[in-house]
C-alpha positions in Angstrom: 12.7 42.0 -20.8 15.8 41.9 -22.9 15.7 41.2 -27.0 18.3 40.3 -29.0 19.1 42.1 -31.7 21.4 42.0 -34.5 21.6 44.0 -37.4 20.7 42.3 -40.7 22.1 45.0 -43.2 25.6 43.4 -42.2 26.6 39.9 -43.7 27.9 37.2 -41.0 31.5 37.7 -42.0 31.3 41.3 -41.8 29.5 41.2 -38.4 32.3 39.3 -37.4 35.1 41.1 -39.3 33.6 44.4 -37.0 34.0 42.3 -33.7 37.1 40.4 -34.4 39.2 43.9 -35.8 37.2 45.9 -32.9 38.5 43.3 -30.5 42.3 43.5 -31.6 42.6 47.3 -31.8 41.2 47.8 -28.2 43.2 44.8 -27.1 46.4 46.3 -28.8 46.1 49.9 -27.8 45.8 49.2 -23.9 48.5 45.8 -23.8 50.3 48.1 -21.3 47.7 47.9 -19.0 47.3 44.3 -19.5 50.6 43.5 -18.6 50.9 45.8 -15.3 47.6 43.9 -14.2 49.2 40.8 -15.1 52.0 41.0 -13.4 51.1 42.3 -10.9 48.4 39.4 -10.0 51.3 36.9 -10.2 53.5 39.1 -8.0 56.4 39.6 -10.0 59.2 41.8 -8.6 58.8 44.2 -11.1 55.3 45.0 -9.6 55.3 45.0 -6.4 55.9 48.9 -5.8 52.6 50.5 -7.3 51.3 51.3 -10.5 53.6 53.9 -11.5 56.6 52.5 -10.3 55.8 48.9 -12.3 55.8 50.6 -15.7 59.3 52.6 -14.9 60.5 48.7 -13.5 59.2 47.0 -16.8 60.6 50.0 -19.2 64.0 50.0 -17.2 63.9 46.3 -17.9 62.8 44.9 -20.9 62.2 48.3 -22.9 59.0 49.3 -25.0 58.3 45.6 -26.2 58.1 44.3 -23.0 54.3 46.6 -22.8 53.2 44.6 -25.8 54.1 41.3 -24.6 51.6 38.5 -25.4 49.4 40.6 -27.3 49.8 38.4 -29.9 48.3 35.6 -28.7 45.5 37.2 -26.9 44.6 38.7 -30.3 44.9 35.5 -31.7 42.2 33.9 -29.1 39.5 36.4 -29.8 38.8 34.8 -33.2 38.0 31.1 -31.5 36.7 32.7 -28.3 34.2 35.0 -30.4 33.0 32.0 -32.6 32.9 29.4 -29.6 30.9 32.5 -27.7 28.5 33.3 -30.4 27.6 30.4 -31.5 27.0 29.0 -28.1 24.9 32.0 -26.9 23.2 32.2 -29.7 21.8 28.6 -29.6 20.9 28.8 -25.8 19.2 32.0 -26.3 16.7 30.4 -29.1 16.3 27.8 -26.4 14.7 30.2 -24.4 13.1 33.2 -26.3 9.6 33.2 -26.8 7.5 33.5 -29.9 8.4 37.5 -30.2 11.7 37.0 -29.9 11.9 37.9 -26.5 14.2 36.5 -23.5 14.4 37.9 -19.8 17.4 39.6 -19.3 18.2 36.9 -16.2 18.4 34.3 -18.8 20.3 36.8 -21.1 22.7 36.7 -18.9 22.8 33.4 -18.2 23.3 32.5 -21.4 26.2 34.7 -21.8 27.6 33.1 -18.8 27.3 29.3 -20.1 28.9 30.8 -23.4 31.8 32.9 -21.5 32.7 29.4 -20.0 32.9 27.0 -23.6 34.6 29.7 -25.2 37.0 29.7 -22.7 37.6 26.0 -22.3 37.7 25.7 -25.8 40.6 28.8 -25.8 42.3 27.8 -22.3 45.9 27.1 -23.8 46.1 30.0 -25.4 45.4 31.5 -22.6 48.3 30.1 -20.3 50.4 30.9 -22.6 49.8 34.7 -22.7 50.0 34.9 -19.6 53.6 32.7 -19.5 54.2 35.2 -22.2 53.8 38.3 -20.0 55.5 37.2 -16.9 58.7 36.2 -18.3 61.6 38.8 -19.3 61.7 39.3 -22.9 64.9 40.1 -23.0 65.8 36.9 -21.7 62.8 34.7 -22.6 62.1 31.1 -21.7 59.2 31.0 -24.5 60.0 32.4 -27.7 56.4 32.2 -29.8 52.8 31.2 -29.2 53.6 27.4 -30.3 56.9 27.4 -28.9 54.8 28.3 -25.9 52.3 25.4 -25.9 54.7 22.9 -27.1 57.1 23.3 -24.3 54.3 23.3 -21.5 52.8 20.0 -23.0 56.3 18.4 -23.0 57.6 19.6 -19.9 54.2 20.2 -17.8 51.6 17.8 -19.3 48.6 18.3 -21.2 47.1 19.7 -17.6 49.1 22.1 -17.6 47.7 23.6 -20.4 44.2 23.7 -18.1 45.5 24.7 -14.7 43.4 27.0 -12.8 40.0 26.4 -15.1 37.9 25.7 -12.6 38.4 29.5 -11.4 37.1 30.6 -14.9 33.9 28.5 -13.9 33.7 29.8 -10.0 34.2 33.2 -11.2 31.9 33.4 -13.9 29.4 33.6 -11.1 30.1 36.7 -9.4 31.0 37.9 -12.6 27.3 37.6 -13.8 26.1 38.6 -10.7 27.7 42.4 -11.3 26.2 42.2 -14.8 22.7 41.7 -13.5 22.9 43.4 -10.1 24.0 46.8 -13.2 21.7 45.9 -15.8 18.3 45.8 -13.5 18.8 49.0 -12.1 19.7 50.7 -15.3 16.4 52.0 -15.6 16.4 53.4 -12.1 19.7 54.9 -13.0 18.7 57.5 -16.2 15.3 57.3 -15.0 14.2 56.2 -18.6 13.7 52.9 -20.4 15.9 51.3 -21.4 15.1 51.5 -25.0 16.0 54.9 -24.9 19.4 55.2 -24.0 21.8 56.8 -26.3 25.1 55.5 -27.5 26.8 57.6 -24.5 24.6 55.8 -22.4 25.2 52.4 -23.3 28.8 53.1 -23.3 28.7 54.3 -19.5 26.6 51.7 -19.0 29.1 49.1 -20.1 32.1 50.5 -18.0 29.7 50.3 -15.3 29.1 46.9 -15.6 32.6 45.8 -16.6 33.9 47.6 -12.6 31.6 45.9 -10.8 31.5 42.3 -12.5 35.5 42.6 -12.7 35.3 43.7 -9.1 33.2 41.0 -7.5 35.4 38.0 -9.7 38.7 39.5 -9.8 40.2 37.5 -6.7 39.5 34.6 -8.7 41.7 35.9 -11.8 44.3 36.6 -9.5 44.2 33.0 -8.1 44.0 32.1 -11.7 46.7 34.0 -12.8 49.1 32.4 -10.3 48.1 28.7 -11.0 48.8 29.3 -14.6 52.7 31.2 -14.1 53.9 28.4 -11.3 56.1 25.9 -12.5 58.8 23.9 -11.0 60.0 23.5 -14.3 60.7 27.7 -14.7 63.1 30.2 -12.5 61.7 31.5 -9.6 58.5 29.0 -9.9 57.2 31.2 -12.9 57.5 34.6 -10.6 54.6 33.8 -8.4 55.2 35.4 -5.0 53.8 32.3 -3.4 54.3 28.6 -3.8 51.0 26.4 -3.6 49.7 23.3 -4.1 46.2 24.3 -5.0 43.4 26.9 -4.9 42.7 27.0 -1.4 46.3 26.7 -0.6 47.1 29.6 -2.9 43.7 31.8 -1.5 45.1 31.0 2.2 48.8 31.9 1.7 47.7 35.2 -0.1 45.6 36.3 2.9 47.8 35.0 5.6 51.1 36.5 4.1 49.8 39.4 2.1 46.4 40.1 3.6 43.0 40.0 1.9 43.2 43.1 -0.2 46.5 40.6 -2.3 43.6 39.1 -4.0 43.2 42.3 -5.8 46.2 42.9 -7.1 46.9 45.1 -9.7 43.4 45.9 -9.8 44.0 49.7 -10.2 45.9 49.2 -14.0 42.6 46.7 -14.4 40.2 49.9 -13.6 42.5 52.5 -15.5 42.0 49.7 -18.6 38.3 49.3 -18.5 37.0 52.8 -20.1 39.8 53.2 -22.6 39.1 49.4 -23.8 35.5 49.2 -23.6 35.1 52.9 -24.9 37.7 51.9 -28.4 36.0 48.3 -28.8 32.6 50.2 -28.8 34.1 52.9 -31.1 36.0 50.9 -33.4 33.0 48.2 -34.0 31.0 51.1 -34.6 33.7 52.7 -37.4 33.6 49.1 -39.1 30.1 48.7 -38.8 29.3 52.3 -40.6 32.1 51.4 -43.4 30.0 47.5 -43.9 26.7 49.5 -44.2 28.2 52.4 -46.6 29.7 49.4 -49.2 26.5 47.5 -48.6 25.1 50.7 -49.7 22.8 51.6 -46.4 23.9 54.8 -45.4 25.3 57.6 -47.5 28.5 58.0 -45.8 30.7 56.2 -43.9 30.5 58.8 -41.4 27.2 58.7 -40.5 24.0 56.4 -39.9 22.3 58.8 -42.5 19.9 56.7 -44.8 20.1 56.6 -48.7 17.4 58.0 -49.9 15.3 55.1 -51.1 16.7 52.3 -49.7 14.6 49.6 -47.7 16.5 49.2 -44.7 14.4 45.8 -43.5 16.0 44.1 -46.5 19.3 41.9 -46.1 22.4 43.2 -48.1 21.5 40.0 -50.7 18.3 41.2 -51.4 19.3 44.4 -51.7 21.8 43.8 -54.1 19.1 41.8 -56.0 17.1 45.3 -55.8 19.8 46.9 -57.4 20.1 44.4 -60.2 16.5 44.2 -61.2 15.9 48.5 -60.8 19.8 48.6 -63.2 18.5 45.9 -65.8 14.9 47.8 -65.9 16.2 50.9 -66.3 18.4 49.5 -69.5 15.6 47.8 -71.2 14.0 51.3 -70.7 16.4 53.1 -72.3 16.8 50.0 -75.7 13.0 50.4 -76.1 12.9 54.4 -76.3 15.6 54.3 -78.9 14.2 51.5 -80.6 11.2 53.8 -81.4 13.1 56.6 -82.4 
């Protein structure tokens, strides 16, 4: 069993504040990996000679920038994607828990899976057009901005264009889920403790854990994916994907045909270098902006620490304790009027 928990000192906009920021710094701080994996999925020629060897290419040919290439954008989509997410999760999750509060962590999961897939409809474009963003040369770019971006595909492409290679998002999602749970269930087995009891360190591992074998399981559908959304007749070289298809089965069977069955995992090692770094800042940094919301709200008694204050109810929500604070100041002041009034 699985409960879902969220932390009622924080306010909804600081909750998401912590996610959102959380989300950009980790995002930001490994973009370099991002693009190599990218890239590399695609088939561009600047990575097709290892992992080392793609970030000399994309240094060599498009400087420093060219690591932080569509970073923008993906920042940009965490925002929709995290509302679409939460607010969808969060309604199909009451769906299902019980009168505790309780849900099974298979339909956990599931719900995090229906979620994953209407934030990501809802966010597509802005998807396509990071990674249009990535695999062009930026020093001599066919897109020029995030709307610049999305307006030229829609005139030149179609309004499909903008949605080409969904359906992977939705196949993959499967696999995907299928890591998670396949991690999750045998967590227990793992630390040979409850679950209840893991520590931060162990929730962390856990996480990376998780993220390898989910990612590993659904990744030849991103690379699929990443190829429907570069190719265009209306770009040079087709958009840099090494092959030219006219679907998803014709891109899976040129791949393995021409390139073998280990192509579909392309840049895959930059994808596993990525996932403790991001997973390990995102956890950090939501954890540094969660600590600073609970010191203002007045929680804890430093913002570096989870240390109590003294005297605080810590079941009460950061409006009533505020209230809390009001009444005990504007008691203590009518205390102090009536002893000099009888003086």
């Amino acid at each position: 069993m699985a409960t879902v928990k969220k932390d009622y000192r924080l306010t909804s906009s600081q909750s998401f504040s912590c996610v959102g920021f959380a989300g950009i710094f980790s995002k930001t701080v490994t973009s370099p990996l991002e693009v190599i994996k990218i890239k590399s999925q695609v088939g561009t020629f600047h990575c097709k000679r290892g992992f080392w060897q793609s970030f000399l290419a994309i240094y060599r040919n498009e400087g420093l920038r060219g690591f932080w290439k569509g970073n923008l954008v993906s920042c940009l989509r965490l925002f929709p994607y995290s509302a679409v997410h939460l607010a969808t999760y969060k309604k199909i999750v009451h769906l299902h828990m019980d009168e505790l509060g309780y849900i099974s962590q298979r339909r956990a999961l599931f719900a995090g899976g229906i979620a994953g897939i209407t934030a990501a409809l809802a966010t597509y474009p802005l998807e396509v057009a990071e990674t249009r963003l990535i695999v062009q040369n930026c020093r001599d770019p066919t897109y020029t901005g995030v709307l610049h971006t999305l307006t030229k595909i829609y005139r030149t492409e179609g309004l499909l264009a903008l949605h080409r290679g969904f359906s992977l998002t939705v196949l993959g999602a499967f696999p995907f889920s299928i890591g998670c749970y396949a991690v999750y269930m045998n967590l227990e087995k793992l630390w040979q403790e409850p679950s209840f009891r893991f520590t931060s360190f162990q929730n962390l591992i856990n996480g990376c854990l998780a993220a390898l074998v989910a990612q590993t399981l659904s990744y030849p559908f991103e690379t699929v994916k990443r190829k429907m959304q570069a190719q265009s007749s209306h770009l040079p070289h087709f958009g840099g994907a090494d092959v030219h298809f006219t679907g998803i089965m014709d891109c899976f069977g040129q791949m393995i045909r021409n390139k073998g069955i280990l192509s579909l995992w392309s840049g895959f090692t930059a994808n596993t270098v990525k996932i403790v770094p991001y997973i390990g800042l995102l956890f950090t940094c939501f954890e540094t902006c969660k600590q600073v919301c609970l010191y203002r709200n007045g929680y804890i008694v430093s913002p570096l620490s989870y240390k109590p204050t003294p005297g605080v109810d810590q079941s009460l929500g950061p409006n009533e304790l505020e209230e809390v604070k009001r009444y005990l100041k504007n008691r203590n002041f009518r205390s102090r009027e009536s002893f000099k009034n009888r003086w």
